[in-house]
C-alpha positions in Angstrom: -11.5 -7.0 46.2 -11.1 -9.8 43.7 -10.8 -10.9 40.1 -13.8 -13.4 39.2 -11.5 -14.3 36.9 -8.2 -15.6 39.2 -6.0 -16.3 36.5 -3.4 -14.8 34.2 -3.6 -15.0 30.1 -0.7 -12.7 29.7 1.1 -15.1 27.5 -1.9 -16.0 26.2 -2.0 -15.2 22.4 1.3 -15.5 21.1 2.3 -12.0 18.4 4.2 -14.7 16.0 2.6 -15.8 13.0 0.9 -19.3 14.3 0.4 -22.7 13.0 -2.8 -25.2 13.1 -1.3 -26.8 16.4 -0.8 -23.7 18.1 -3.8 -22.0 16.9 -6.1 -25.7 18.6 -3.6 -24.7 21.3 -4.6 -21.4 21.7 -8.4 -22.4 21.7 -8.0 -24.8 23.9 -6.3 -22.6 26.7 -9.6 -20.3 25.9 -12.4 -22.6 26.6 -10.4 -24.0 29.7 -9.6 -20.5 31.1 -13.7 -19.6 30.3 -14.9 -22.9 32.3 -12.5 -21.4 35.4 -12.9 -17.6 34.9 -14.6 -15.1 34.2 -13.5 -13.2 31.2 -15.3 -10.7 29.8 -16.3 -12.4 26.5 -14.9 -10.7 23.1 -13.0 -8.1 25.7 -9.5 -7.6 25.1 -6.1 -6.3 26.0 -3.6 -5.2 23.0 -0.2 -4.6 24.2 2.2 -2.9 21.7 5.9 -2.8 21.4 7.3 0.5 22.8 9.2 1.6 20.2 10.2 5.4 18.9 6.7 6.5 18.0 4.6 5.5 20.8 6.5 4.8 23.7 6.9 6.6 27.3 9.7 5.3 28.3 11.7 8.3 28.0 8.9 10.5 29.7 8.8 8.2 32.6 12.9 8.5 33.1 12.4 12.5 32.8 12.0 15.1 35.9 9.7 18.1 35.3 9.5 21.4 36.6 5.8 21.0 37.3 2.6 19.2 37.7 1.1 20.7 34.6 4.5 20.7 32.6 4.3 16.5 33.3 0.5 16.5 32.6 1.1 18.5 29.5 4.3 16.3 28.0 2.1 13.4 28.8 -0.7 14.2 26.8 1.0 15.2 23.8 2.5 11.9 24.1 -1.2 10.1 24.6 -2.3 11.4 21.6 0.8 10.4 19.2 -0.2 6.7 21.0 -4.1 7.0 19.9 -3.4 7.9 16.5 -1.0 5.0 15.9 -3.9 3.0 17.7 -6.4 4.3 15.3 -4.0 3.5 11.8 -3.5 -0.3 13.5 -7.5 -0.5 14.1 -8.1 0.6 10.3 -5.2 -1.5 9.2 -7.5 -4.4 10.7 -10.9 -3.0 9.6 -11.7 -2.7 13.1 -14.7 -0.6 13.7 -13.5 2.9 15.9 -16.5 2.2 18.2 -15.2 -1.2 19.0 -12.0 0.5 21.6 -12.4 1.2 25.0 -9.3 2.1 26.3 -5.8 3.5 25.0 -2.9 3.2 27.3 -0.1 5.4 26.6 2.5 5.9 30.1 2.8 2.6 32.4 2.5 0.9 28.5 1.5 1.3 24.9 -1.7 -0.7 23.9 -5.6 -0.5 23.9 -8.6 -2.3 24.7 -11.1 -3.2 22.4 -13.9 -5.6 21.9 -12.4 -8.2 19.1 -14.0 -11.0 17.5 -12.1 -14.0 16.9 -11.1 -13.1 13.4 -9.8 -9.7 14.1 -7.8 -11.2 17.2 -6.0 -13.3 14.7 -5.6 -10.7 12.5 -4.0 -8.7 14.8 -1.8 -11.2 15.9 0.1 -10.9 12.6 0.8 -7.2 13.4 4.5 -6.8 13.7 3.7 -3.7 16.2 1.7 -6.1 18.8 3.7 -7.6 21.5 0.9 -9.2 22.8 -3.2 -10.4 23.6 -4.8 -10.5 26.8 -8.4 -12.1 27.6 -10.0 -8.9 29.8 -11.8 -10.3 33.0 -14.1 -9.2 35.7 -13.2 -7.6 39.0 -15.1 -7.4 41.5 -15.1 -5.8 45.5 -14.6 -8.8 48.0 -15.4 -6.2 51.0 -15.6 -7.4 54.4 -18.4 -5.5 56.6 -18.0 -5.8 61.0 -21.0 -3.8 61.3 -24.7 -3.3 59.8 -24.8 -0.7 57.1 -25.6 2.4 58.9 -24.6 5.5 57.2 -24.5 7.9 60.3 -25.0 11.0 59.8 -22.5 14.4 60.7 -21.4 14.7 64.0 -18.8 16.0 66.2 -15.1 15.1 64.9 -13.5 12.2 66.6 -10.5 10.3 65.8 -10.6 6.6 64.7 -8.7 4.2 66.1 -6.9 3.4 63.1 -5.2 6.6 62.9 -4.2 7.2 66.7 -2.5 3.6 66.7 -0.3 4.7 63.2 0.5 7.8 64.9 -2.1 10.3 64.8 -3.1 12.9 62.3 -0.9 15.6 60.6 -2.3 19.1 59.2 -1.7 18.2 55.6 -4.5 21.1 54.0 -1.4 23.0 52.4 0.5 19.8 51.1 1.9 20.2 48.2 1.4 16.7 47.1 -1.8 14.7 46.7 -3.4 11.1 46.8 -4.8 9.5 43.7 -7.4 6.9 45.0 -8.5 4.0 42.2 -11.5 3.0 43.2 -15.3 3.0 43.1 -14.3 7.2 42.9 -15.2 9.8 46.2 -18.1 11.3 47.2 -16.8 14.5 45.3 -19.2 17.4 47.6 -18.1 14.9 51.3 -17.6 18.1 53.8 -15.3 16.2 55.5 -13.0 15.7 52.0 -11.1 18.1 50.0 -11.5 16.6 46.5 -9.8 17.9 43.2 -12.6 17.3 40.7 -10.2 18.9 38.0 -8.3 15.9 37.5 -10.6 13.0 38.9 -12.0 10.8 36.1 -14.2 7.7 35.8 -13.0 4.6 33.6 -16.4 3.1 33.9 -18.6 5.6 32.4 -20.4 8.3 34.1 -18.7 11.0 36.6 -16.1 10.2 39.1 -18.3 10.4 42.0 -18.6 7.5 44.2 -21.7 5.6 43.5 -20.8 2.7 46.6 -19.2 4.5 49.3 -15.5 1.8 49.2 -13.2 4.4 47.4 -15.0 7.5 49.8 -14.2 5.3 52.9 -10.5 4.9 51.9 -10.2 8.7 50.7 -11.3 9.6 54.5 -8.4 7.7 56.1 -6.3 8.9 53.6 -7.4 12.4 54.2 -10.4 13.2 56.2 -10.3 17.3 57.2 -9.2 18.2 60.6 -12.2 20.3 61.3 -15.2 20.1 63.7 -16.9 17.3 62.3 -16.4 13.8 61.2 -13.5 12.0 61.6 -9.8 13.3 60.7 -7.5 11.3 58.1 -3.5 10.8 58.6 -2.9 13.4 55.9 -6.0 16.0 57.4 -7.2 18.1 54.7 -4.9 16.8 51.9 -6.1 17.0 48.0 -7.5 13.6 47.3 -8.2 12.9 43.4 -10.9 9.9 42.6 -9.9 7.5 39.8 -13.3 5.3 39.0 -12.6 2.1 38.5 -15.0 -0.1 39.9 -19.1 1.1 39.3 -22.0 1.1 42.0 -21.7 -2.8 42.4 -18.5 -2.7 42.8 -17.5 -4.3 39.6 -15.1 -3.2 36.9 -12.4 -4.9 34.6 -8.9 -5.2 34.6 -8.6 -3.0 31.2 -10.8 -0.1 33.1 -8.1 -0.5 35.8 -5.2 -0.1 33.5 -7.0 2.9 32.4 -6.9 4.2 35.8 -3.0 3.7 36.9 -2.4 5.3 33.3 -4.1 8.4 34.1 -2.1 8.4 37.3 1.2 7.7 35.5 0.1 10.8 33.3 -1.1 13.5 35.9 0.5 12.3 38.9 3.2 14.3 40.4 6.6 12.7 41.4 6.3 12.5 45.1 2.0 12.0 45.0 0.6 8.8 46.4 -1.1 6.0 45.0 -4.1 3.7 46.7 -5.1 1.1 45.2 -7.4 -0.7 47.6 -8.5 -3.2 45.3 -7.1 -6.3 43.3 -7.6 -10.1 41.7 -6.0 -12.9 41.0 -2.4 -12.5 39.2 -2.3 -10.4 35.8 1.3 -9.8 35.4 0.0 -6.8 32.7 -1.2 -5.0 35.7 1.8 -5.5 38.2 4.3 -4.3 35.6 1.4 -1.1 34.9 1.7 0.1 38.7 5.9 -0.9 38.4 5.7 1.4 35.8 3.7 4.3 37.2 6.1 3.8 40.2 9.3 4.4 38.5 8.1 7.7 37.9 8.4 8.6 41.8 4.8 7.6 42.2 4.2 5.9 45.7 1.7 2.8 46.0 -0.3 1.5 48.6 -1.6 -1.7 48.1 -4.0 -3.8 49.7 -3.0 -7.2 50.7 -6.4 -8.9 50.1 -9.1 -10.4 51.7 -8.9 -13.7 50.7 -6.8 -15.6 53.6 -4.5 -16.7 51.0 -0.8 -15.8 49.4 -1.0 -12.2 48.3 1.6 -13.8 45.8 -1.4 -15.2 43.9 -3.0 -11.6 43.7 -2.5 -8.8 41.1 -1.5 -6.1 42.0 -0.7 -6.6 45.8 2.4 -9.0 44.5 3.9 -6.2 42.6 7.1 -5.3 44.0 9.5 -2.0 43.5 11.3 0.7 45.9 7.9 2.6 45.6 5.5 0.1 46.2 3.8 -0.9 49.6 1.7 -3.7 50.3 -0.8 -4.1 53.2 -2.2 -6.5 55.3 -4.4 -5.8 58.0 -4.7 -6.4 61.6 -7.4 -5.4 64.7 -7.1 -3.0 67.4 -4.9 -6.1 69.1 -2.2 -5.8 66.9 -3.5 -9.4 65.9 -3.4 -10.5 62.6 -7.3 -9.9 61.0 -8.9 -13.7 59.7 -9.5 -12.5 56.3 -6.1 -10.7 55.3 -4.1 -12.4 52.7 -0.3 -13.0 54.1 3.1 -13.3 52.8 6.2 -11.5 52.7 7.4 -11.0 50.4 5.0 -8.9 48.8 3.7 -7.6 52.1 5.5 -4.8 53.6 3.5 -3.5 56.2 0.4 -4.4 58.6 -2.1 -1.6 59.3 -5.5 -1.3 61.2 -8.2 -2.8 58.9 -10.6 -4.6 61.0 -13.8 -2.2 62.1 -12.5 1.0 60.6 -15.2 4.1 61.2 -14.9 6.9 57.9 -16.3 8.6 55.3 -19.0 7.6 53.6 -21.9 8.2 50.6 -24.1 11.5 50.9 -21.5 13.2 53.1 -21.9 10.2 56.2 -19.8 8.1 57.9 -20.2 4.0 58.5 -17.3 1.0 59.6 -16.2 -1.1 57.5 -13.1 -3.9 57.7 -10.7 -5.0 55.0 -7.4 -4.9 53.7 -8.8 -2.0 51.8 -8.8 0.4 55.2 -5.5 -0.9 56.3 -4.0 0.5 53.3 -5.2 4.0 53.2 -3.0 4.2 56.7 -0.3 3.5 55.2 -0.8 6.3 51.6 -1.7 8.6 54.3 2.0 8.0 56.1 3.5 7.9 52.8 1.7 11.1 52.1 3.1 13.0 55.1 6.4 11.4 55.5 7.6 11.9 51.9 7.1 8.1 51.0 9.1 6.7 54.6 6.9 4.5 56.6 8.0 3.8 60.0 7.2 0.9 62.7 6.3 0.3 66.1 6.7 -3.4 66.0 5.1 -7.2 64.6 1.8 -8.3 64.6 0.6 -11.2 66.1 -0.8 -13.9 64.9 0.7 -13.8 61.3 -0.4 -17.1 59.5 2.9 -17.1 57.7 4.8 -17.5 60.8 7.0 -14.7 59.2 5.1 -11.5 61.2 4.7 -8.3 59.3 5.9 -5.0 60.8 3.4 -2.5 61.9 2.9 0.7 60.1 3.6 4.0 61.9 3.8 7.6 60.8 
């Protein structure tokens, strides 16, 4: 996947008061970053200073006793952020209907569509730390094979998850995988889906409308039963987090959304997949840092871009929790279109001509970084975070070969 928009504004619009120069400054960087990106015009990110009354900070350091108990201490806490949201949008006479988003756990801050006037205005608010432009994202998917959609059949086992290691009966695990996507075919027979705490950040329902996130939920987790294909973690709970629409597009504040539902609901010792990305947006690095530090695990895709995965948000995010993926063939050569570099990159895992899940309970083969990583959140799932190797791949354009992923 990719960010139309492959830049940064995270230092954008400064919080200080501002002078003429600046402000011509501040335009400026605008129209320049317009003629080169795509931003979503009049969309923005608000980022606020975490301070006493609206910050997670001391949630995200805390162990609980339970799934809902975190869920439950998390909410209380989102709502003490909207309402200080709402007092700094009446503050500004900024119209309620004009917010999109409020993020409350990986940071504290909204989205809203802003005119000019009330960007400026908000700029003077000592509680704002910062202004982001918003920007498109889009899937950059690579496709090996025509689009069939094939139809149920008897099980077999991918190649993909033989070469990690094989599958593992994971129907009873405790601990689930949150997959930020274009959401899961929520009725897939072949998918165990927990519809309870799966949302969609781009209206509608969290089922998939494009097949990409029900793909990567399959080789996360694909039953081990008579039909289909089987996932590294068989049969585990797999929760969809819609991010991206039919088309495949979305925005980088509809994915913040997304890893700050995670941060709330998810479970210290869940899994994270976030088979998606654009160019860098340090907002959403530190967001899945963040969401991390709670005991979170992240997989994330690499890219398909043939460039540095340094250059692309969030696969150059980097913590103890977090695990970036390349992708290679069923030669344990490098694949064409993964990006490369390590760091970020931690592991390599099959991506090229990967056969799973798909729309209207089917199946269909697809290649990209975004299969490769679902291996690896499957291992993670199973193994309690550890992912193992069997060796390099070949081929590595870097000349610095990354290690294959294993259960």
């Amino acid at each position: 996947m990719r960010a139309v928009a492959g830049l940064c504004l995270g230092a954008l619009l400064a919080t200080s008061a501002c002078n003429t120069d600046q402000e011509q400054a501040l335009d400026q960087d605008i129209q320049d970053a317009q003629q080169n990106a795509a931003i979503i015009e009049g969309s923005y990110i608000v980022v606020l200073k975490e301070d006493g009354t609206n910050s997670a900070r001391q949630l995200r350091d805390k162990s609980f006793a339970s799934r809902e108990d975190k869920a439950e201490a998390f909410e209380a806490n989102h709502r003490k952020v909207s309402e200080g949201v709402d007092a700094i949008l009446r503050k500004h006479s900024i119209g309620a209907e004009n917010l999109k988003h409020v993020y409350s756990a990986t940071l504290a801050g909204f989205a809203a569509t802003l005119s000019k006037e009330e960007v400026a205005s908000l700029k003077l608010d000592d509680r704002v730390d910062r202004i982001e432009a918003d920007m498109r994202v889009e899937l950059n998917q690579v496709k090996s094979q025509p689009a069939e959609n094939a139809s149920v059949q008897a099980q077999s086992t991918p190649w993909g998850i033989s070469r990690v290691g094989g599958a593992v009966n994971y129907a009873n695990g405790y601990y689930w995988a949150w997959v930020l996507d274009t959401g899961i075919d929520l009725d897939h027979p072949d998918l165990n889906v927990n519809t309870s705490y799966s949302r969609s950040f781009v209206g509608g329902t969290a089922d998939d409308q494009n097949g990409h996130g029900t793909h990567v939920a399959g080789t996360i987790a694909a039953k081990n039963n008579t039909i289909g294909v089987v996932g590294v973690a068989a049969g585990a709970t797999v929760v969809s987090v819609r991010v991206l629409n039919a088309q495949g597009s979305g925005s980088m504040s509809g994915i913040l959304s997304g890893v700050d539902w995670v941060s709330r609901n998810a479970y210290s010792g869940d899994v994270a997949n976030m088979s998606l990305g654009g160019g860098a947006y340090s907002t959403l690095d530190q967001a899945v840092i963040n969401a991390s530090n709670q005991g979170i695990w992240f997989a994330v895709a690499a890219g398909n871009e043939s460039q540095n995965a340094n250059n692309v948000s969030p696969a150059r995010a980097n913590g103890s929790r977090i695990r970036t993926v390349s992708a290679h063939d069923s030669n344990d050569r490098f694949a064409s279109f993964s990006n490369y570099a390590n760091p970020p990159i931690d592991f390599c895992a099959p991506g090229v001509s990967i056969y799973s899940t798909w729309l209207n309970g089917g199946y269909r083969t697809i290649s990209g970084t975004s299969m490769a990583t679902p291996h690896v959140a499957g291992i993670m799932l199973v193994n309690s975070g550890t992912v193992n190797t069997r060796g390099y791949v070949t081929g590595d354009p870097d000349g610095n070969a990354d290690r294959l992923a294993r259960r």
